[in-house]
C-alpha angles and dihedrals in degrees: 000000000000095000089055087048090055094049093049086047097051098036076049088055101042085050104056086040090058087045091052089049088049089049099048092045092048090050095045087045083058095049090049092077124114128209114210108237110259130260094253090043091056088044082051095050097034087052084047096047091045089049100052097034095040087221137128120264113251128182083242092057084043097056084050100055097048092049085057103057099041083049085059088049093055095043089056097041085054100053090055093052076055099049089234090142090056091058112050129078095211096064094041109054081050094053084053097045087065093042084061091041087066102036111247115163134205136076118321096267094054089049085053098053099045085051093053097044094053084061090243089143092074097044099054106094084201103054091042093054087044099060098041082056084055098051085045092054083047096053099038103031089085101052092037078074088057124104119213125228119259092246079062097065094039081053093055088037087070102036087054104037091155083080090069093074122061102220128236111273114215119197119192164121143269148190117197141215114187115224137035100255126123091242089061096047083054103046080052092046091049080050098054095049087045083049102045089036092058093245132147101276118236105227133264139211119270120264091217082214097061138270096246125066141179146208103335140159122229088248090062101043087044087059081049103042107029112256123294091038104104124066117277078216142009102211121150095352104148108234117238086028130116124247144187150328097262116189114226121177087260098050141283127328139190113215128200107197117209105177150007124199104198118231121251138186113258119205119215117295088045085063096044107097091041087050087042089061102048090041084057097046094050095057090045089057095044092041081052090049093050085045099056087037090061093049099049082060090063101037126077125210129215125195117180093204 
């Protein structure tokens, strides 16, 4: 008999925990499902991309787009199947600032669940950016530990072989005039003969990025300045001396230039960290791609055009 009681008990057991797995795999199955972006959302993000890239709108670009916004709504969708958004305190003291922000009241948990439940998780840019930053620590965390074989890095040494030469470093002044006009390249002009005479200067507009650099390449003053704006070539500048005017895309600019560090080859192990790093950032985005290319198995899309 008790033996019968125990067989019922456990066959009861295995049978509501089979129930329980159905049920959580029907419901994720039902969670798994993708809605194409609406005509008036991809109108909104190709006017935004054309804006920003100044290109013309393909279908490839298109498709794009709109692959790339059903890949976010599954990243999201699947951080919360994994509860990420219950873990992270990022996420949640968002989700109850606006909690606060409308005015629901009750204990933490109850604010979290009215927000929930309201679907402000997938309508806050921020959380949704939070927790695919999550998912992408997760994926790429394990092979950032990973160390790559020397015929890798001979192999990168080859593909990249700009990192062999240390380029040339700048370090230098500037006096700025907002604008592209000829009064402002005169006035920069006026400035440049009062600096290099020794007068009294008459004043310039802020750079918002400073007056004093150094040690800089010409890739990273370009990404300051706009490019054009730095020298093809540095013969025969005397050093401590103004010079210009130089036009940026923001306006003209004098430049006293204190130093230049000439550039040099550098031989492998010089390279290696650098190699190291892009070794390490290819397999993260790979690892990421694999990633996303995995989940869109297990997610379906439905368009209604």
């Amino acid at each position: 008999m008790i033996r019968l009681l125990r067989a019922k008990l456990f066959h009861f057991f295995a049978l509501g925990l089979a129930l329980y797995g159905l049920n959580t795999g029907y419901t994720a199955y039902e969670q798994r499902q993708l809605v194409c972006p609406a005509a008036g959302e991809m109108d909104a993000m190709v006017a935004v991309w054309a804006q920003q890239n100044r290109q013309p709108i393909t279908t490839v670009v298109r498709q794009a787009l709109g692959q790339a916004a059903l890949d976010e709504q599954m990243l999201v969708r699947e951080a919360q199947l994994k509860g990420l958004h219950k873990r992270d305190d990022v996420v949640l003291q968002r989700l109850l600032r606006d909690a606060e922000f409308l005015g629901i009241e009750g204990g933490r948990a109850s604010q979290l669940d009215a927000v929930l439940a309201m679907g402000l998780l997938e309508s806050d840019e921020v959380i949704r950016r939070r927790l695919i930053q999550l998912q992408e620590h997760q994926v790429t965390v394990d092979v950032s530990a990973q160390n790559p074989r020397e015929r890798d890095l001979r192999r990168l040494a080859a593909v990249h072989p700009q990192l062999s030469h240390r380029p040339p470093r700048y370090s230098f002044e500037q006096r700025f005039f907002a604008g592209d006009s000829l009064a402002q390249q005169q006035s920069a002009a006026r400035l440049m003969a009062q600096l290099n005479n020794d007068e009294s200067p008459i004043s310039s507009d802020v750079f918002l990025s400073g007056e004093s650099f150094t040690r800089m390449t010409a890739a990273e003053i370009s990404r300051i300045f706009g490019p054009g704006f730095w020298f093809d070539a540095l013969t025969d500048v005397n050093l401590n001396r103004w010079i210009g005017p130089r036009k940026s895309v923001y306006g003209w600019h004098l430049i006293n230039l204190h130093e230049i560090v000439p550039g040099a080859v550098r031989n492998f192990e010089e390279m290696r960290p650098e190699l190291e790093l892009i070794w390490r950032q290819d397999l993260q985005r790979r690892s990421w791609q694999v990633y996303i290319a995995r989940l869109r198995e297990q997610y379906r899309v439905s368009c209604s055009e």
